[in-house]
C-alpha positions as CSV (number, residue, x, y, z in Angstrom):
1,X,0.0,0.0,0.0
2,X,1.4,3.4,-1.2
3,X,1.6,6.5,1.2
4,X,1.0,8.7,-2.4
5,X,-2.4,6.6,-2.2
6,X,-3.0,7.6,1.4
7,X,-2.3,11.3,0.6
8,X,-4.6,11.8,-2.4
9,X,-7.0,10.1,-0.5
10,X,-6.3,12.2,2.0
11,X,-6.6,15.6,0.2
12,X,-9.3,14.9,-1.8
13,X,-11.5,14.4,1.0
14,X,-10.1,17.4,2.7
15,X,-10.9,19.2,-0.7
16,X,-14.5,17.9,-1.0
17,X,-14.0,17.2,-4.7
18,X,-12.0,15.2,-7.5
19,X,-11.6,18.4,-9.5
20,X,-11.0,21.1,-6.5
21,X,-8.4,18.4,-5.3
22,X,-7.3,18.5,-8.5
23,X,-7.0,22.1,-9.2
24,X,-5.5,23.0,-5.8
25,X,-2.8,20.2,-5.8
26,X,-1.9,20.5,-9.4
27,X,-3.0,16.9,-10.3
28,X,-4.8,15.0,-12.8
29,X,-8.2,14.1,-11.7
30,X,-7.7,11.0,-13.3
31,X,-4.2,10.1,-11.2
32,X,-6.9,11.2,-7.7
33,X,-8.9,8.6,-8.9
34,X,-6.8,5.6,-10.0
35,X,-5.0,6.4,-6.4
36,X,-8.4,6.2,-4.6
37,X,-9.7,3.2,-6.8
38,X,-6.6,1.0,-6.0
39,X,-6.7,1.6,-2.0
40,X,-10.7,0.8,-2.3
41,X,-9.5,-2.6,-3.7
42,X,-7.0,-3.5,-0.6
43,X,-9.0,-2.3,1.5
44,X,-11.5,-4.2,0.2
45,X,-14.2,-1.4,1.1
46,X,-15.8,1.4,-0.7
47,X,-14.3,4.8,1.0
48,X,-16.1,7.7,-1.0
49,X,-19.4,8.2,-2.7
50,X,-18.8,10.3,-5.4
51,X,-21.1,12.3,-7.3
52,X,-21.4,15.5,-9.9
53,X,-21.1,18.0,-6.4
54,X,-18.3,16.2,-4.8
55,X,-17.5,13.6,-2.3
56,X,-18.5,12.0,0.3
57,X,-17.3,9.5,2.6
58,X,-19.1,6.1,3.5
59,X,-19.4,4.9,7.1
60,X,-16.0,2.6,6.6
61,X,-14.5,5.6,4.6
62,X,-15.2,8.1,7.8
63,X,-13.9,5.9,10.2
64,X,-10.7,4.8,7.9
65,X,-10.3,8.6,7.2
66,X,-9.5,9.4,10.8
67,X,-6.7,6.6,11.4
68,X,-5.2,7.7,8.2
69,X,-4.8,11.0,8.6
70,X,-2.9,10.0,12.0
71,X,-0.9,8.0,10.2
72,X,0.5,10.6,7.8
73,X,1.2,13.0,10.8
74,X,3.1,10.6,12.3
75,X,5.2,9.8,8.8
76,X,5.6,13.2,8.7
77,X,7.3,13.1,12.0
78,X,9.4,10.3,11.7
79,X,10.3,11.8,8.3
80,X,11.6,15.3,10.3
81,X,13.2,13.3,12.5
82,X,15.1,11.1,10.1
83,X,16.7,14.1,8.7
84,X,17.8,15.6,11.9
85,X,19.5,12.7,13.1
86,X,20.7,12.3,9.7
87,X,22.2,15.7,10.0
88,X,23.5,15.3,13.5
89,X,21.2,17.6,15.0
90,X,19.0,15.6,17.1
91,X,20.0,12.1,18.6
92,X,22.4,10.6,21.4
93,X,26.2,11.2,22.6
94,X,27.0,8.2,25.1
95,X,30.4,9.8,26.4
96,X,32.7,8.0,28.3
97,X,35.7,9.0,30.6
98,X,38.2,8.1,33.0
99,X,37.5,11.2,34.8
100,X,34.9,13.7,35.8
101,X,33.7,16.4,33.5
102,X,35.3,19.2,35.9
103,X,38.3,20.7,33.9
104,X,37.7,23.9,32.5
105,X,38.2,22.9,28.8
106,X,35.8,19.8,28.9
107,X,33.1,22.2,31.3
108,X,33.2,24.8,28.5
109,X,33.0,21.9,25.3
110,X,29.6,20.6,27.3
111,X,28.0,23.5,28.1
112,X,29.2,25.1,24.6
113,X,27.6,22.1,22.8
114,X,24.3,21.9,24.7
115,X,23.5,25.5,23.8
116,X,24.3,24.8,19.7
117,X,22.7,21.5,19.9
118,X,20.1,21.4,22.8
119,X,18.1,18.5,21.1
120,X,21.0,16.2,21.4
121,X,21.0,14.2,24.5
122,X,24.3,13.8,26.5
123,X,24.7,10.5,28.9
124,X,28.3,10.2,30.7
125,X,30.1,7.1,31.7
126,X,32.9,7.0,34.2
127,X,34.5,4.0,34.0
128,X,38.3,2.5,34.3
129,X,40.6,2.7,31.3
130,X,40.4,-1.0,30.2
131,X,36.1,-0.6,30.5
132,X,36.5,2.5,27.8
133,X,38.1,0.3,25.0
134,X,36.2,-2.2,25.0
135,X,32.8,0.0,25.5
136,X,33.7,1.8,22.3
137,X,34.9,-1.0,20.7
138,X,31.3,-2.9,21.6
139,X,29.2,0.5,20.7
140,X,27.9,1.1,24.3
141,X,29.8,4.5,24.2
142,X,30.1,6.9,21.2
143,X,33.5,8.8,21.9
144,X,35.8,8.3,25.1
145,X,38.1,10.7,27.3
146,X,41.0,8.7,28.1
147,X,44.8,9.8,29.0
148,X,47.4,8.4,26.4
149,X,47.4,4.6,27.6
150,X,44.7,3.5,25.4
151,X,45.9,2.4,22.3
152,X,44.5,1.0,19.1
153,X,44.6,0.9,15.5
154,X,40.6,1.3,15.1
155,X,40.9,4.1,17.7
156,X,40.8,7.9,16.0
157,X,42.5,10.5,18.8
158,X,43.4,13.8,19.4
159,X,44.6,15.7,22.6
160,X,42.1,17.6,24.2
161,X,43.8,19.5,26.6
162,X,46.5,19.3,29.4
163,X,45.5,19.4,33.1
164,X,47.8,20.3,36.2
165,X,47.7,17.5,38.6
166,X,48.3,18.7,42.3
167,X,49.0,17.3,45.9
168,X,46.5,16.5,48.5
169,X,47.9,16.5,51.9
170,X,45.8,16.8,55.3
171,X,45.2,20.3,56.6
172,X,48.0,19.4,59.3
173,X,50.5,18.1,57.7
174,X,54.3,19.8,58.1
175,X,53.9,20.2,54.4
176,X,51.1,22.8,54.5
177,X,53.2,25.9,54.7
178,X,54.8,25.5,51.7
179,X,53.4,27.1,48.5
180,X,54.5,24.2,46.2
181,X,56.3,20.7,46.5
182,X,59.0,18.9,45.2
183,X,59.4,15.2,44.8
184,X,62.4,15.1,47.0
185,X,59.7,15.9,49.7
186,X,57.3,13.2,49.4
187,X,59.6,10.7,48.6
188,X,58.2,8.9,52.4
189,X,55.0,9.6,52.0
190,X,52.0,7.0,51.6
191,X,50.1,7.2,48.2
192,X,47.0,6.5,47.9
193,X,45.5,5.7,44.8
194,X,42.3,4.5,43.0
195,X,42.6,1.1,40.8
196,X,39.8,-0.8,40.3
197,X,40.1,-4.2,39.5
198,X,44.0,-4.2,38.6
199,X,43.5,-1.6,36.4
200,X,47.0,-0.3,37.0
201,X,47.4,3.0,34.8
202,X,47.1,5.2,37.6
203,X,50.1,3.4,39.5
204,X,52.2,3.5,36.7
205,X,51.9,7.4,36.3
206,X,52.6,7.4,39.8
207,X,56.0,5.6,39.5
208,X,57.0,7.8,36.7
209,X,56.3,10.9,38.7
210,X,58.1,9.5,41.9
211,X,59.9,6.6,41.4
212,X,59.2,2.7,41.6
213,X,60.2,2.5,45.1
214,X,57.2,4.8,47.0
215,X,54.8,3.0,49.1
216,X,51.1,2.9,47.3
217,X,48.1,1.9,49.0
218,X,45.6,0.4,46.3
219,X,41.7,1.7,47.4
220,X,39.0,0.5,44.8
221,X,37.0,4.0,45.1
222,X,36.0,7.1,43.8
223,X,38.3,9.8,44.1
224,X,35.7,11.3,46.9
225,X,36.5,8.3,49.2
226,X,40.1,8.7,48.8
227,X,40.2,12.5,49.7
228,X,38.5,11.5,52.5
229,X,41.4,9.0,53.8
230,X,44.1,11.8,52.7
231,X,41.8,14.5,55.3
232,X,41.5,11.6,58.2
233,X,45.7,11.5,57.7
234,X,46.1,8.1,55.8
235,X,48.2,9.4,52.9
236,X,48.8,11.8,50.3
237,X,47.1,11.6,46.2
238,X,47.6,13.1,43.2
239,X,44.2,15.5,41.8
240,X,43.5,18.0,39.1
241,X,43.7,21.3,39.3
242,X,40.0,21.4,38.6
243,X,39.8,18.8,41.5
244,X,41.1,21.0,43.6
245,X,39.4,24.3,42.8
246,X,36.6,22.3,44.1
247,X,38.1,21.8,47.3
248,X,37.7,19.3,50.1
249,X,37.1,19.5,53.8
250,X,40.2,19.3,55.2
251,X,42.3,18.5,52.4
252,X,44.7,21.3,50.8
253,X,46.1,21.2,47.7
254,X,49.5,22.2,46.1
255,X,51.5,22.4,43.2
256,X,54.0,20.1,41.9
257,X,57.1,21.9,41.0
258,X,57.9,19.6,38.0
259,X,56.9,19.5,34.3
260,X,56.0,16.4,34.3
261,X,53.3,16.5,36.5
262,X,50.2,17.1,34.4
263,X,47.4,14.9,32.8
264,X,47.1,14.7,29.0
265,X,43.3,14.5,28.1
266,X,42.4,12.7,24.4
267,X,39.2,12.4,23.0
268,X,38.4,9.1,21.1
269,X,36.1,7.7,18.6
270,X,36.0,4.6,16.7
271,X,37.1,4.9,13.3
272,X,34.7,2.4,11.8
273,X,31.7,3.8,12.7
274,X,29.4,6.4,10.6
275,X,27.2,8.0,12.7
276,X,26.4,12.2,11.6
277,X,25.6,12.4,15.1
278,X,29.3,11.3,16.6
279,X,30.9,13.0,13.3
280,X,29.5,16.5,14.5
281,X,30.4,16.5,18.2
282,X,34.0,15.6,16.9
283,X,34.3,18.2,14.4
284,X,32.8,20.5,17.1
285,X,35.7,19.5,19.6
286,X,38.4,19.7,17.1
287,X,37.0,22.9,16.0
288,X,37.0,23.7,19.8
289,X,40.9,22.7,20.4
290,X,42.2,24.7,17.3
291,X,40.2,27.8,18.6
292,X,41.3,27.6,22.3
Protein backbone atom coordinates (compact mmCIF):
# COMPACT_ATOMS: atom_id res chain seq x y z
CA UNK A 1 0.00 0.00 0.00
CA UNK A 2 1.38 3.37 -1.25
CA UNK A 3 1.59 6.52 1.21
CA UNK A 4 0.99 8.68 -2.41
CA UNK A 5 -2.37 6.61 -2.18
CA UNK A 6 -2.98 7.59 1.45
CA UNK A 7 -2.31 11.26 0.64
CA UNK A 8 -4.61 11.80 -2.42
CA UNK A 9 -7.03 10.06 -0.49
CA UNK A 10 -6.35 12.23 2.04
CA UNK A 11 -6.57 15.59 0.23
CA UNK A 12 -9.33 14.87 -1.78
CA UNK A 13 -11.53 14.35 1.01
CA UNK A 14 -10.14 17.43 2.71
CA UNK A 15 -10.85 19.23 -0.69
CA UNK A 16 -14.46 17.87 -1.04
CA UNK A 17 -14.01 17.24 -4.68
CA UNK A 18 -11.97 15.23 -7.50
CA UNK A 19 -11.64 18.37 -9.50
CA UNK A 20 -11.00 21.14 -6.49
CA UNK A 21 -8.42 18.45 -5.35
CA UNK A 22 -7.25 18.47 -8.51
CA UNK A 23 -7.03 22.10 -9.18
CA UNK A 24 -5.54 22.97 -5.84
CA UNK A 25 -2.79 20.25 -5.84
CA UNK A 26 -1.88 20.47 -9.37
CA UNK A 27 -3.05 16.88 -10.34
CA UNK A 28 -4.75 15.01 -12.82
CA UNK A 29 -8.18 14.07 -11.70
CA UNK A 30 -7.73 11.01 -13.27
CA UNK A 31 -4.20 10.06 -11.18
CA UNK A 32 -6.88 11.24 -7.66
CA UNK A 33 -8.95 8.65 -8.90
CA UNK A 34 -6.83 5.57 -10.00
CA UNK A 35 -4.98 6.36 -6.38
CA UNK A 36 -8.35 6.19 -4.61
CA UNK A 37 -9.66 3.23 -6.81
CA UNK A 38 -6.58 1.01 -5.95
CA UNK A 39 -6.74 1.62 -2.02
CA UNK A 40 -10.74 0.77 -2.29
CA UNK A 41 -9.46 -2.60 -3.71
CA UNK A 42 -6.97 -3.49 -0.65
CA UNK A 43 -9.01 -2.27 1.54
CA UNK A 44 -11.47 -4.23 0.22
CA UNK A 45 -14.25 -1.36 1.15
CA UNK A 46 -15.81 1.43 -0.73
CA UNK A 47 -14.31 4.77 0.97
CA UNK A 48 -16.10 7.70 -0.99
CA UNK A 49 -19.44 8.18 -2.74
CA UNK A 50 -18.79 10.33 -5.40
CA UNK A 51 -21.07 12.35 -7.29
CA UNK A 52 -21.37 15.48 -9.86
CA UNK A 53 -21.12 18.02 -6.35
CA UNK A 54 -18.29 16.19 -4.83
CA UNK A 55 -17.51 13.60 -2.31
CA UNK A 56 -18.52 11.96 0.34
CA UNK A 57 -17.29 9.46 2.61
CA UNK A 58 -19.13 6.07 3.53
CA UNK A 59 -19.40 4.92 7.11
CA UNK A 60 -15.97 2.56 6.61
CA UNK A 61 -14.54 5.59 4.65
CA UNK A 62 -15.19 8.11 7.80
CA UNK A 63 -13.87 5.95 10.15
CA UNK A 64 -10.67 4.80 7.91
CA UNK A 65 -10.31 8.60 7.16
CA UNK A 66 -9.51 9.43 10.82
CA UNK A 67 -6.69 6.62 11.38
CA UNK A 68 -5.19 7.69 8.22
CA UNK A 69 -4.76 11.03 8.64
CA UNK A 70 -2.91 10.02 12.01
CA UNK A 71 -0.92 8.03 10.20
CA UNK A 72 0.45 10.58 7.77
CA UNK A 73 1.16 13.00 10.80
CA UNK A 74 3.06 10.58 12.31
CA UNK A 75 5.22 9.84 8.84
CA UNK A 76 5.58 13.20 8.65
CA UNK A 77 7.26 13.11 12.03
CA UNK A 78 9.40 10.31 11.65
CA UNK A 79 10.34 11.79 8.33
CA UNK A 80 11.55 15.34 10.28
CA UNK A 81 13.18 13.27 12.47
CA UNK A 82 15.06 11.07 10.12
CA UNK A 83 16.68 14.12 8.74
CA UNK A 84 17.77 15.62 11.94
CA UNK A 85 19.45 12.72 13.11
CA UNK A 86 20.74 12.32 9.70
CA UNK A 87 22.17 15.73 10.04
CA UNK A 88 23.45 15.31 13.53
CA UNK A 89 21.17 17.65 14.97
CA UNK A 90 18.96 15.62 17.09
CA UNK A 91 20.01 12.11 18.62
CA UNK A 92 22.39 10.65 21.44
CA UNK A 93 26.21 11.21 22.59
CA UNK A 94 27.01 8.21 25.07
CA UNK A 95 30.42 9.81 26.42
CA UNK A 96 32.68 8.00 28.33
CA UNK A 97 35.71 9.03 30.64
CA UNK A 98 38.20 8.09 33.01
CA UNK A 99 37.48 11.24 34.79
CA UNK A 100 34.87 13.75 35.80
CA UNK A 101 33.70 16.38 33.48
CA UNK A 102 35.33 19.18 35.93
CA UNK A 103 38.28 20.68 33.92
CA UNK A 104 37.67 23.91 32.55
CA UNK A 105 38.21 22.91 28.83
CA UNK A 106 35.75 19.84 28.93
CA UNK A 107 33.06 22.25 31.31
CA UNK A 108 33.24 24.81 28.54
CA UNK A 109 32.97 21.93 25.33
CA UNK A 110 29.57 20.57 27.26
CA UNK A 111 27.99 23.53 28.08
CA UNK A 112 29.24 25.12 24.59
CA UNK A 113 27.63 22.10 22.79
CA UNK A 114 24.32 21.93 24.73
CA UNK A 115 23.54 25.52 23.81
CA UNK A 116 24.28 24.77 19.66
CA UNK A 117 22.69 21.47 19.93
CA UNK A 118 20.10 21.41 22.85
CA UNK A 119 18.10 18.49 21.10
CA UNK A 120 20.98 16.16 21.36
CA UNK A 121 21.03 14.19 24.48
CA UNK A 122 24.34 13.76 26.50
CA UNK A 123 24.71 10.52 28.85
CA UNK A 124 28.28 10.22 30.67
CA UNK A 125 30.13 7.09 31.71
CA UNK A 126 32.86 6.96 34.22
CA UNK A 127 34.50 4.03 33.96
CA UNK A 128 38.30 2.53 34.28
CA UNK A 129 40.59 2.72 31.29
CA UNK A 130 40.39 -0.99 30.19
CA UNK A 131 36.11 -0.63 30.48
CA UNK A 132 36.54 2.52 27.79
CA UNK A 133 38.10 0.26 24.96
CA UNK A 134 36.15 -2.19 24.96
CA UNK A 135 32.84 0.03 25.54
CA UNK A 136 33.71 1.82 22.34
CA UNK A 137 34.86 -1.01 20.75
CA UNK A 138 31.32 -2.85 21.63
CA UNK A 139 29.17 0.55 20.66
CA UNK A 140 27.94 1.12 24.30
CA UNK A 141 29.83 4.50 24.22
CA UNK A 142 30.13 6.86 21.15
CA UNK A 143 33.51 8.79 21.94
CA UNK A 144 35.75 8.31 25.11
CA UNK A 145 38.14 10.74 27.31
CA UNK A 146 40.97 8.73 28.09
CA UNK A 147 44.78 9.78 29.05
CA UNK A 148 47.36 8.41 26.37
CA UNK A 149 47.37 4.55 27.65
CA UNK A 150 44.74 3.49 25.45
CA UNK A 151 45.89 2.37 22.34
CA UNK A 152 44.46 0.99 19.11
CA UNK A 153 44.57 0.86 15.53
CA UNK A 154 40.63 1.25 15.14
CA UNK A 155 40.88 4.14 17.70
CA UNK A 156 40.79 7.86 15.97
CA UNK A 157 42.47 10.47 18.85
CA UNK A 158 43.40 13.81 19.40
CA UNK A 159 44.57 15.73 22.59
CA UNK A 160 42.11 17.58 24.18
CA UNK A 161 43.83 19.51 26.65
CA UNK A 162 46.51 19.28 29.36
CA UNK A 163 45.54 19.41 33.13
CA UNK A 164 47.76 20.29 36.20
CA UNK A 165 47.74 17.54 38.59
CA UNK A 166 48.26 18.70 42.29
CA UNK A 167 49.04 17.35 45.91
CA UNK A 168 46.54 16.50 48.49
CA UNK A 169 47.89 16.54 51.86
CA UNK A 170 45.80 16.83 55.25
CA UNK A 171 45.20 20.28 56.57
CA UNK A 172 47.98 19.38 59.25
CA UNK A 173 50.47 18.09 57.68
CA UNK A 174 54.26 19.78 58.12
CA UNK A 175 53.95 20.17 54.40
CA UNK A 176 51.06 22.80 54.48
CA UNK A 177 53.19 25.88 54.67
CA UNK A 178 54.76 25.51 51.67
CA UNK A 179 53.41 27.06 48.46
CA UNK A 180 54.54 24.21 46.24
CA UNK A 181 56.30 20.68 46.54
CA UNK A 182 59.02 18.93 45.16
CA UNK A 183 59.41 15.17 44.81
CA UNK A 184 62.35 15.09 47.01
CA UNK A 185 59.75 15.94 49.73
CA UNK A 186 57.34 13.19 49.41
CA UNK A 187 59.56 10.69 48.57
CA UNK A 188 58.25 8.91 52.41
CA UNK A 189 55.02 9.63 52.02
CA UNK A 190 51.96 7.04 51.61
CA UNK A 191 50.15 7.24 48.15
CA UNK A 192 47.02 6.53 47.88
CA UNK A 193 45.54 5.68 44.79
CA UNK A 194 42.27 4.50 43.04
CA UNK A 195 42.61 1.10 40.81
CA UNK A 196 39.78 -0.76 40.32
CA UNK A 197 40.07 -4.23 39.51
CA UNK A 198 44.02 -4.21 38.64
CA UNK A 199 43.50 -1.57 36.38
CA UNK A 200 47.03 -0.30 37.01
CA UNK A 201 47.42 3.01 34.83
CA UNK A 202 47.14 5.23 37.65
CA UNK A 203 50.11 3.41 39.47
CA UNK A 204 52.17 3.53 36.72
CA UNK A 205 51.94 7.41 36.29
CA UNK A 206 52.63 7.42 39.84
CA UNK A 207 55.96 5.65 39.51
CA UNK A 208 57.00 7.83 36.65
CA UNK A 209 56.27 10.89 38.69
CA UNK A 210 58.10 9.55 41.87
CA UNK A 211 59.92 6.63 41.39
CA UNK A 212 59.16 2.73 41.61
CA UNK A 213 60.16 2.50 45.13
CA UNK A 214 57.18 4.77 47.02
CA UNK A 215 54.77 2.97 49.11
CA UNK A 216 51.14 2.92 47.33
CA UNK A 217 48.12 1.92 48.96
CA UNK A 218 45.55 0.43 46.28
CA UNK A 219 41.70 1.68 47.35
CA UNK A 220 39.01 0.47 44.79
CA UNK A 221 37.01 3.96 45.11
CA UNK A 222 35.98 7.11 43.85
CA UNK A 223 38.34 9.80 44.14
CA UNK A 224 35.68 11.32 46.89
CA UNK A 225 36.54 8.27 49.20
CA UNK A 226 40.15 8.67 48.81
CA UNK A 227 40.22 12.47 49.71
CA UNK A 228 38.46 11.49 52.51
CA UNK A 229 41.42 8.96 53.81
CA UNK A 230 44.05 11.84 52.75
CA UNK A 231 41.79 14.55 55.32
CA UNK A 232 41.48 11.62 58.17
CA UNK A 233 45.69 11.47 57.69
CA UNK A 234 46.09 8.11 55.82
CA UNK A 235 48.20 9.40 52.89
CA UNK A 236 48.75 11.81 50.35
CA UNK A 237 47.08 11.62 46.20
CA UNK A 238 47.64 13.06 43.15
CA UNK A 239 44.19 15.54 41.82
CA UNK A 240 43.54 17.95 39.12
CA UNK A 241 43.69 21.34 39.33
CA UNK A 242 39.98 21.44 38.62
CA UNK A 243 39.77 18.83 41.48
CA UNK A 244 41.14 21.02 43.56
CA UNK A 245 39.43 24.26 42.84
CA UNK A 246 36.60 22.29 44.11
CA UNK A 247 38.10 21.82 47.34
CA UNK A 248 37.69 19.26 50.07
CA UNK A 249 37.12 19.52 53.76
CA UNK A 250 40.20 19.26 55.23
CA UNK A 251 42.31 18.55 52.44
CA UNK A 252 44.71 21.28 50.78
CA UNK A 253 46.13 21.24 47.71
CA UNK A 254 49.54 22.15 46.13
CA UNK A 255 51.47 22.42 43.19
CA UNK A 256 53.96 20.11 41.92
CA UNK A 257 57.15 21.93 40.97
CA UNK A 258 57.91 19.62 37.99
CA UNK A 259 56.90 19.54 34.30
CA UNK A 260 55.99 16.42 34.29
CA UNK A 261 53.27 16.50 36.54
CA UNK A 262 50.20 17.15 34.39
CA UNK A 263 47.37 14.93 32.85
CA UNK A 264 47.10 14.73 29.00
CA UNK A 265 43.30 14.54 28.14
CA UNK A 266 42.35 12.74 24.41
CA UNK A 267 39.22 12.36 23.02
CA UNK A 268 38.43 9.14 21.11
CA UNK A 269 36.06 7.73 18.64
CA UNK A 270 36.00 4.57 16.66
CA UNK A 271 37.08 4.92 13.26
CA UNK A 272 34.71 2.39 11.83
CA UNK A 273 31.68 3.77 12.72
CA UNK A 274 29.40 6.38 10.62
CA UNK A 275 27.17 8.01 12.69
CA UNK A 276 26.36 12.24 11.64
CA UNK A 277 25.56 12.42 15.14
CA UNK A 278 29.32 11.30 16.60
CA UNK A 279 30.88 13.02 13.32
CA UNK A 280 29.54 16.50 14.45
CA UNK A 281 30.41 16.48 18.19
CA UNK A 282 33.98 15.55 16.88
CA UNK A 283 34.29 18.18 14.45
CA UNK A 284 32.76 20.53 17.08
CA UNK A 285 35.65 19.54 19.56
CA UNK A 286 38.40 19.67 17.12
CA UNK A 287 37.03 22.92 16.05
CA UNK A 288 37.04 23.68 19.84
CA UNK A 289 40.93 22.65 20.38
CA UNK A 290 42.25 24.73 17.32
CA UNK A 291 40.21 27.78 18.61
CA UNK A 292 41.27 27.63 22.35
Amino acid sequence: MRSANLEYFKLVVESGSLTRAARIYGVNVSTLARAIDKLEDQLGVTLLERNHSGVRLTTAGDFLFHRIASLLDDLDEIKTFAQMYGTGHQGIIRIGSLLPPTGKYFRLALSTWQKRHPSVRIIFHEMKTGDLREALFRGRVDVVFFTPCIQADSIESLLFYNENLVLALPCDHPLHRCNSIIREQIRNETFLLQDWERDHNVRTRYNELFGQNIAIEIHPAGKQSVLALVSAGFGVTLALQSQAELGFPGVIFRPLRDDDARLQIHIGWDANRKDAVIGCFVAFVRDLIRRN
